[in-house]
Structure formats: structure tokens, C-alpha cells
C-alpha positions in Angstrom: -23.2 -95.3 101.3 -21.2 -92.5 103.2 -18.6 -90.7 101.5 -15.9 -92.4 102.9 -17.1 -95.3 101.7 -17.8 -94.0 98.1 -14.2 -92.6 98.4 -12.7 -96.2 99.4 -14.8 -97.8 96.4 -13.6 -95.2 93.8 -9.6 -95.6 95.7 -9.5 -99.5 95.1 -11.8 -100.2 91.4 -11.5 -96.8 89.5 -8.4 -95.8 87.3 -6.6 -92.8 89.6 -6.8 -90.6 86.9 -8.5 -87.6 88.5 -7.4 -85.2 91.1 -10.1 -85.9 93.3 -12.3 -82.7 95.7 -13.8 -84.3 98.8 -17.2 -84.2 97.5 -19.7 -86.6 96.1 -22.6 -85.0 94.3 -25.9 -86.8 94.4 -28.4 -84.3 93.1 -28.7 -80.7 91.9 -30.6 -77.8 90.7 -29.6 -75.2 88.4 -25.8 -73.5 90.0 -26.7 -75.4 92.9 -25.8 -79.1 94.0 -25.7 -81.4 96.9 -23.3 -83.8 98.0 -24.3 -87.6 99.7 -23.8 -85.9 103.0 -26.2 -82.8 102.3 -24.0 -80.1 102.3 -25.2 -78.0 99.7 -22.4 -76.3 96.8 -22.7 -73.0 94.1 -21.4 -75.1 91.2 -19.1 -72.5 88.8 -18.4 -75.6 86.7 -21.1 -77.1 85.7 -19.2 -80.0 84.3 -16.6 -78.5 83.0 -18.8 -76.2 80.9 -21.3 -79.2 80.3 -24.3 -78.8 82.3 -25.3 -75.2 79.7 -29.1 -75.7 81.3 -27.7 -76.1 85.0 -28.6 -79.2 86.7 -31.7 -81.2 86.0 -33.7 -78.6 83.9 -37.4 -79.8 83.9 -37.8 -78.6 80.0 -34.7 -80.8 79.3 -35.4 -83.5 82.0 -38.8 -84.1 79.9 -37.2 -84.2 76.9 -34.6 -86.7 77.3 -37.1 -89.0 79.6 -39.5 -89.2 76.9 -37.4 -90.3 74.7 -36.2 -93.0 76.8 -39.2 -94.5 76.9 -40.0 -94.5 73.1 -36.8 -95.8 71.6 -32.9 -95.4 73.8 -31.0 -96.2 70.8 -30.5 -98.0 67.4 -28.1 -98.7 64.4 -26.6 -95.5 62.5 -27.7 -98.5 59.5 -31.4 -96.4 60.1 -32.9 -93.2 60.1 -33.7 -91.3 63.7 -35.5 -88.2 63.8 -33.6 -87.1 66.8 -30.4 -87.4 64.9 -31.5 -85.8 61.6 -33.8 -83.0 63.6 -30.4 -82.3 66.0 -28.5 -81.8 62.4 -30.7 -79.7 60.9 -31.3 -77.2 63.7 -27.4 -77.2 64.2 -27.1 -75.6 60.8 -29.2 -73.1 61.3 -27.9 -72.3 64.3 -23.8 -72.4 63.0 -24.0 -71.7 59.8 -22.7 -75.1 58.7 -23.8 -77.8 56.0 -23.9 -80.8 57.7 -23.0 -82.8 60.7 -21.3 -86.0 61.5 -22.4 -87.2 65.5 -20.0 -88.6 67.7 -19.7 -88.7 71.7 -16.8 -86.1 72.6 -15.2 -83.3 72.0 -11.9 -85.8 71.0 -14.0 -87.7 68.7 -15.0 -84.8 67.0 -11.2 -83.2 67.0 -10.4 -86.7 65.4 -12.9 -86.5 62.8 -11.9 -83.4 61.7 -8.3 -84.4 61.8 -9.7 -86.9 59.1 -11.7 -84.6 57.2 -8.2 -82.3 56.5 -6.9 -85.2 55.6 -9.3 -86.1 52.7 -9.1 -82.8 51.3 -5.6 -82.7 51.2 -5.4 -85.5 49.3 -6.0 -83.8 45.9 -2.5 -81.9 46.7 -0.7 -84.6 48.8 -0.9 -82.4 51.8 -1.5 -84.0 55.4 0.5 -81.3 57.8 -2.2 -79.8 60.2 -0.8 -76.1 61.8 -2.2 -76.2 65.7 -1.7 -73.5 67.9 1.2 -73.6 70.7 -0.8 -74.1 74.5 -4.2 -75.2 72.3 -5.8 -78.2 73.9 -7.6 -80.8 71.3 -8.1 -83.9 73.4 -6.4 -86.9 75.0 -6.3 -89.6 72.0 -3.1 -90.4 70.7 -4.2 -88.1 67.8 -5.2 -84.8 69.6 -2.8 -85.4 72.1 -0.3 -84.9 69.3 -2.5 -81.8 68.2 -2.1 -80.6 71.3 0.4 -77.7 71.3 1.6 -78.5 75.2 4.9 -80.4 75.7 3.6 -81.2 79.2 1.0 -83.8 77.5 2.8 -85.3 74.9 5.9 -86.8 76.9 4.6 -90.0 78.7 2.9 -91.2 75.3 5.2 -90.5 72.6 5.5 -91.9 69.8 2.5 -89.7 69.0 0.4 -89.7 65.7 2.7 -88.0 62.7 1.4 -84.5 61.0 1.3 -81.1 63.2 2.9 -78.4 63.3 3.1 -75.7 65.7 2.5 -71.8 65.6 2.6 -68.8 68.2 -0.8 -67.7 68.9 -2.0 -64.1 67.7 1.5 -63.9 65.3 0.1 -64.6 61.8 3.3 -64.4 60.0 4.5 -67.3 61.9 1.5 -69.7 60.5 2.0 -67.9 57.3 6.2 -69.5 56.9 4.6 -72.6 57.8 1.9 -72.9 55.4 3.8 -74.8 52.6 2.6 -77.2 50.0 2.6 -79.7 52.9 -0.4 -78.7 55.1 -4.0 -79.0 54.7 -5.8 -77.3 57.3 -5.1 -74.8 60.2 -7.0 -75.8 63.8 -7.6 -73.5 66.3 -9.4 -72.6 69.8 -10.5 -69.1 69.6 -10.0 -68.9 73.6 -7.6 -71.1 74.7 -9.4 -72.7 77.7 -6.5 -75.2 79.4 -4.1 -73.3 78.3 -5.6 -70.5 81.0 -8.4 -68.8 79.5 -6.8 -66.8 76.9 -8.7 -65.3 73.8 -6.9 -65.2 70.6 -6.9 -61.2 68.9 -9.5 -60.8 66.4 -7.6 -59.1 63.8 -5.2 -62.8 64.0 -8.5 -64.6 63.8 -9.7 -62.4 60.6 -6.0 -62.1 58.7 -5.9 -66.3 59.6 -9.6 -66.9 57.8 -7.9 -64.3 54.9 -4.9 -66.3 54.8 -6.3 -70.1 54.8 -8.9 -68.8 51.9 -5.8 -67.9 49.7 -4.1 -71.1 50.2 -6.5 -73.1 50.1 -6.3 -74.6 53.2 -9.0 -75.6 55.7 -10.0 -73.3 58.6 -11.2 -75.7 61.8 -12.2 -74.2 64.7 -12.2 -76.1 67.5 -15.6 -75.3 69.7 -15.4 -77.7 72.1 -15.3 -75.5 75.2 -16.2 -72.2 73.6 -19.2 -73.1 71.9 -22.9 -73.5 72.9 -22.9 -70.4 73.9 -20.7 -70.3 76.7 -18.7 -66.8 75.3 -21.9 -65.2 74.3 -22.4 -66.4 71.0 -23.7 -69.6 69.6 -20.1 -70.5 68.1 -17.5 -68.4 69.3 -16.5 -67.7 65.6 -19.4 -66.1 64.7 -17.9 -63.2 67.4 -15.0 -63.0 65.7 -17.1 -62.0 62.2 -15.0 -65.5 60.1 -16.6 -68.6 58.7 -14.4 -71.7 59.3 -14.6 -74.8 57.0 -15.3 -77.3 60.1 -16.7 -76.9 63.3 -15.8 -79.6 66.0 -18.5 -79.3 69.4 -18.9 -80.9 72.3 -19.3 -80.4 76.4 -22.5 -78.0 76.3 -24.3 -79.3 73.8 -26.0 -82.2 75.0 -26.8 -80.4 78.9 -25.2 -83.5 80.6 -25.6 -86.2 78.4 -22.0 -87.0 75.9 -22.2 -86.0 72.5 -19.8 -85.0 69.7 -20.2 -83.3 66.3 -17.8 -82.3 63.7 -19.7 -79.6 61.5 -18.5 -79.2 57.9 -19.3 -75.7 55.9 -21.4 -76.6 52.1 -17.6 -76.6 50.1 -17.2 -79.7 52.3 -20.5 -81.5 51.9 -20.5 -85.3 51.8 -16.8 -85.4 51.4 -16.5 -89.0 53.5 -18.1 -91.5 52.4 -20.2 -94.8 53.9 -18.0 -96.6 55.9 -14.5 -93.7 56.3 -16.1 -92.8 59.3 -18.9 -94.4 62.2 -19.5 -94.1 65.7 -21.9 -97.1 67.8 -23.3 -94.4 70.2 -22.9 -91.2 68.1 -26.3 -89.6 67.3 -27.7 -91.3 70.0 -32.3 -90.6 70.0 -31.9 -89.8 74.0 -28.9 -87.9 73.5 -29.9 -86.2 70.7 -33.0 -84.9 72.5 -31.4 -83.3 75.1 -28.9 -81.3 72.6 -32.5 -80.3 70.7 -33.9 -78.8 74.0 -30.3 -76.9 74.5 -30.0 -75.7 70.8 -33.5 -74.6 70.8 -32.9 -72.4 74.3 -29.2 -71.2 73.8 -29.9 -71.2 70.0 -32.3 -67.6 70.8 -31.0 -64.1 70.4 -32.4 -63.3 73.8 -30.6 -66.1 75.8 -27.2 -65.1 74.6 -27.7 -61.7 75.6 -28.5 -62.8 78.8 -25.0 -64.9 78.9 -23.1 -61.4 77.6 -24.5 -60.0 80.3 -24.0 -62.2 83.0 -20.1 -62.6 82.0 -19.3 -59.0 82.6 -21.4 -58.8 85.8 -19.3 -61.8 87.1 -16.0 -60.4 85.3 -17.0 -56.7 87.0 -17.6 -58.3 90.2 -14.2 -60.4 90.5 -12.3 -57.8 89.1 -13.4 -55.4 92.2 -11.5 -58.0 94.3 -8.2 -57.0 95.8 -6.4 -60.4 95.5 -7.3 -60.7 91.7 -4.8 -59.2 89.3 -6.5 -59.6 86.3 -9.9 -61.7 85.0 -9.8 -62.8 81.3 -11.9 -64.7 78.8 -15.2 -64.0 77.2 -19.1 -64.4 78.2 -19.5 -67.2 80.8 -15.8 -68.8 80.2 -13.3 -66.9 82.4 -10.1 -67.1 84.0 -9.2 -65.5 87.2 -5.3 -64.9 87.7 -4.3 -64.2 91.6 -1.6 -62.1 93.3 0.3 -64.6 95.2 -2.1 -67.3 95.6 -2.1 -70.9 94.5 -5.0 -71.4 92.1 -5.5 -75.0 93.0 -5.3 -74.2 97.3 -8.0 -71.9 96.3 -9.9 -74.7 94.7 -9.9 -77.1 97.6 -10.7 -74.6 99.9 -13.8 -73.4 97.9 -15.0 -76.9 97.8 -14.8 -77.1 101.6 -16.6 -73.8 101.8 -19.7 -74.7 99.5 -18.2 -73.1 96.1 -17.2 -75.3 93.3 -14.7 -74.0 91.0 -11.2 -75.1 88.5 -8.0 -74.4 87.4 -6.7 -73.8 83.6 -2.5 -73.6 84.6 -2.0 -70.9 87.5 -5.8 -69.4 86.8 -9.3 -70.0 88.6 -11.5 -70.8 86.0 -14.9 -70.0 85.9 -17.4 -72.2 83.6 -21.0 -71.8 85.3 -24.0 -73.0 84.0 -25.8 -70.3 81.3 -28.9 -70.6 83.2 -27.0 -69.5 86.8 -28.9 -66.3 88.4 -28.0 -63.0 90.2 -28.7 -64.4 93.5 -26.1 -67.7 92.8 -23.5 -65.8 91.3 -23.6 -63.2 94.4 -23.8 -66.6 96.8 -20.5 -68.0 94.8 -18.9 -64.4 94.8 -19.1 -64.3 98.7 -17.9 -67.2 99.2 -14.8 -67.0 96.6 -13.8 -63.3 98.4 -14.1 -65.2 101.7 -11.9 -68.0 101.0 -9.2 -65.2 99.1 -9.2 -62.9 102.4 -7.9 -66.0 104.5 -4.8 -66.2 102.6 
């Protein structure tokens, strides 16, 4: 098929629910791809922060064929050693107790939204404090989570049980903390709200503060963790221990997973049947997230992604049409003078440079594996295309 063709097929049987690029990727390797024409693209996506390993990664390539071939998936009624191995290295990698395995970063906000709930029972609190312009999902349920108007007004009535707080202003969540609420959620960057890192010292007197009230502390890692901001969790930069975890887009390297991570006060508090999931914990899924865990897991690797974020952040920063870069490691947010973010992102597709949008920013989300030589290649190109404006 040509890409008009593939185009025409996706116009008349596919749900228009994307905002569509002209492109139409058929293979890739590492920050690079190809599209069914040949054209060849630097990908600063990678799948929306997905593809941590790049594209087709022989190490993970092996890993998830093989296990194709011995067993592609069974019941959650029996044991996998994919599942349980993926769980295990997980806590030693986050610092958490266990994991419940699901296949999105929504299912995993939802579980958690469930979690709060069964510890709030004891008091009769169900409130959940989320953070005005966080993003939690598209579910009924995280949609409501959601602290952005913009999302919630096409679907309302929405599910019952958040409240709202000002980022980085912890006397704010503190006059809504009553009796009523059972857990705080947060993103420690907010990444569609436009790349923007919470303070640390809010972080820190937040972890102080839900510790006092007894009230859970979930950090939402969907698009901050597996080492996209330099360490494992972002959380673990920010020196506080949460109470859940939720994870998601990295951690499989292309393949969907979930997981809601709960710290040891929380272990085994759902029981058989308050909780499931047909594909979650998936053998073949679950082999892929080992062979990224095991890689982004070491000391070494993260270093490497520190490193690479303020090359990238020095390097667009130099630029004369950027007024400021933000965000952490791998997981930034470009804000121009007087350019529309999104022209910019069609452009850059036409030009051989993949990129997105978070609000009025460029957002940069590469693969953790991209080199010098593709981050210069994507560089040139992004100058290029901001210097014919």
C-alpha cells in the first residue's frame, strides 16, 4: 500500500480521534524511523516516551520473540515467571512492595484510585486531592482526576471524589485535607500540562504533610518514570517515598503494560477478585519490561540519560527563537518566541524530525538509547525549520 492509500483506509474504518502527521512508519532503528515511502525521520518521541530502548533493540527484540514462541499468554488463575520475575525486579528497582499488572498508564491511575479508596474506608474518607493542569488518563475516572477543565466538559457527569489544588502552594492542599480525603495524587513534572516540574521543597513538605494525616501519597509515574528524568522513578529525585506508584509508557519498550506499585504499609490490601485485568502481566509483555528494567534499572544508564538531557537542554537553549527549555533528563518542553508549537510540529515532520506539543510547548520525549550523532541530526533540523519562520 502507498500512503495515500493507508491514509484513505485509516479516513473511512478508524475512529478520527488523532490529529494525524503525514507519515506512516513501517520500520525503525534506535532515534531513527522510516516511513512506507522511505523517507527516513529522527524520532524525538519515541512513542510518546514509550519506545525507552529506541526502536527494535536486538537485546529486547530477543527477549520478547522468545517468549513468543514458548508461551504468548495465559490466565492470571496461574503462576508466570515473567509476571512474578517483572514484580520482583520492579521492587528493587522503586523501592516498592508489590505490584498489581495492568495494560496502561489509565489502568494503573484507576487502580490506584481504588487502592485510596480501600484505605480510606477505615475513616470513611474517599476525596482524592489532584493537582490543577495534572493529566491522569482518559477513563471516565482519570478524566475526572484530571485537573484540566478543557477535558472534562464533553463527558460530564464524571466519576464523584476529587478535589483540586495549585501546584507547588502546599498550604492550599493543606485547607483541603479534611477528614474527607484519602490520598493525595500527583505528577512530579506535569507533562500535558507543558512540561512543568513541581518544586522540590512542595514535593518534600507534601510527603511531610500526607505522613501526618495519614493520607496516601501516589505519585503518578506514568510519563516520568523508567527513567526518562534521570532517575528510575522520578520520586526517588525528589528524596520522598510515596505509598503508590502508578507506571506505564516506558516500561514495556513498545509493548502496553501497566503497573500500580504499592509501598510494604500497603501490602496485599485488595483482595482475590476487587481487582483483575485479561491481558495485564502478560509473559511476552512482561519480557520486554524485564529487558528494559534490567538496562534503565543500572546506575550507569541513568547517568547517561542526566547527561544527555542537558546536552540537548544546552543545545536548544543556544537557539535564538527558544525563550526558555524546561523539564528534567530526557522529558523536556521547549517554549518559543512567537511561534506556533504545533506549525513547528508539522513542519518537522515534513523535514525528517519527529516531535509534540504539551499546550503552546515542543515537547521533547526521545528514546534513552538516542546518540550524539541523532540528537545533533534532530537539532539541525529543528533550528532549520525555526529560522524559516
Amino acid at each position: 500500500m502507498n500512503f495515500q492509500e493507508i491514509k484513505e483506509q485509516d479516513s473511512t474504518y478508524i475512529l478520527h480521534t488523532y490529529g494525524r502527521v503525514d507519515a506512516a512508519l513501517v520500520k525503525g532503528k534506535n532515534a531513527r524511523a522510516w516511513d512506507v515511502d522511505g523517507k527516513e525521520y529522527i524520532d524525538f518521541t519515541s512513542g510518546i516516551g514509550v519506545n525507552a530502548l529506541g526502536y527494535s533493540d536486538p537485546l529486547w527484540v530477543a527477549a520478547v520473540a522468545k517468549q513468543a514462541g514458548e508461551i504468548q499468554h495465559l490466565c492470571n488463575y496461574y503462576y508466570s515467571p515473567q509476571n512474578t520475575a517483572l514484580a520482583q525486579e520492579l521492587a528493587a528497582a522503586s523501592g516498592m512492595a508489590q505490584a498489581f499488572f495492568c495494560n496502561s498508564g489509565a489502568e494503573a491511575n484507576e487502580c490506584a484510585v481504588k487502592i485510596a479508596r480501600k484505605y480510606g474506608e477505615k475513616r470513611n474518607a474517599y476525596q482524592i486531592i489532584t493537582l490543577q493542569n495534572s493529566f491522569h488518563g482518559r477513563t471516565l475516572t482519570t478524566l475526572a482526576a484530571t485537573g484540566q477543565e478543557g477535558f472534562h466538559k464533553d463527558f460530564l457527569p464524571l466519576t464523584e471524589g476529587f478535589l483540586y489544588a495549585e501546584a507547588n502552594d502546599l498550604s492550599g492542599v493543606e485547607k483541603l485535607l479534611d477528614a474527607s480525603v484519602c490520598a493525595v495524587l500527583l505528577e512530579t513534572v506535569q507533562g500535558e500540562g507543558g512540561v512543568i516540574p513541581l518544586e522540590e521543597e512542595f514535593v518534600q513538605g507534601l510527603a511531610a504533610l500526607c505522613g501526618e494525616k495519614d493520607v496516601l501519597l501516589m505519585i503518578d509515574e506514568v510519563q516520568t518514570g523508567v527513567g526518562r528524568t534521570g532517575s528510575f522513578y522520578s520520586f526517588q529525585g525528589y528524596g520522598v517515598k510515596p505509598d503508590v506508584v502508578t507506571t506505564a509508557k516506558g516500561l514495556a519498550g513498545g509493548l502496553p503494560i501497566g503497573a500500580c506499585l504499592v509501598s510494604e504499609k500497603l501490602r496485599d490490601i485488595l483482595k482475590p477478585g476487587q481487582q483483575g485485568s485479561t491481558f495485564g502481566g502478560n509473559p511476552v509483555v512482561c519480557a520486554g519490561a524485564r529487558e528494559v528494567v534490567r538496562r534503565v534499572s543500572d546506575p550507569a544508564f541513568l547517568r547517561k540519560v542526566t547527561e544527555k538531557g542537558s546536552y540537548l537542554r544546552e543545545k536548544l537553549s543556544t537557539l535564538p527563537q527558544v525563550e526558555l527549555v524546561r523539564g528534567k533528563g530526557l522529558m523536556l518542553g521547549v517554549k518559543l518566541k512567537d511561534i506556533d508549537a504545533h506549525e513547528v510540529l508539522v513542519k518537522c515532520a515534513e523535514q525528517g524530525l519527529l516531535i509534540l506539543t504539551a499546550k503552546e510547548l515542543v515537547r521533547f520525549l526521545p528514546p534513552l538509547t538516542i546518540t550524539k550523532e541523532e540528537m545533533d541530526a534532530g537539532l539541525e533540523i529543528f533550528a532549520a525549520v525555526l529560522q524559516s519562520f
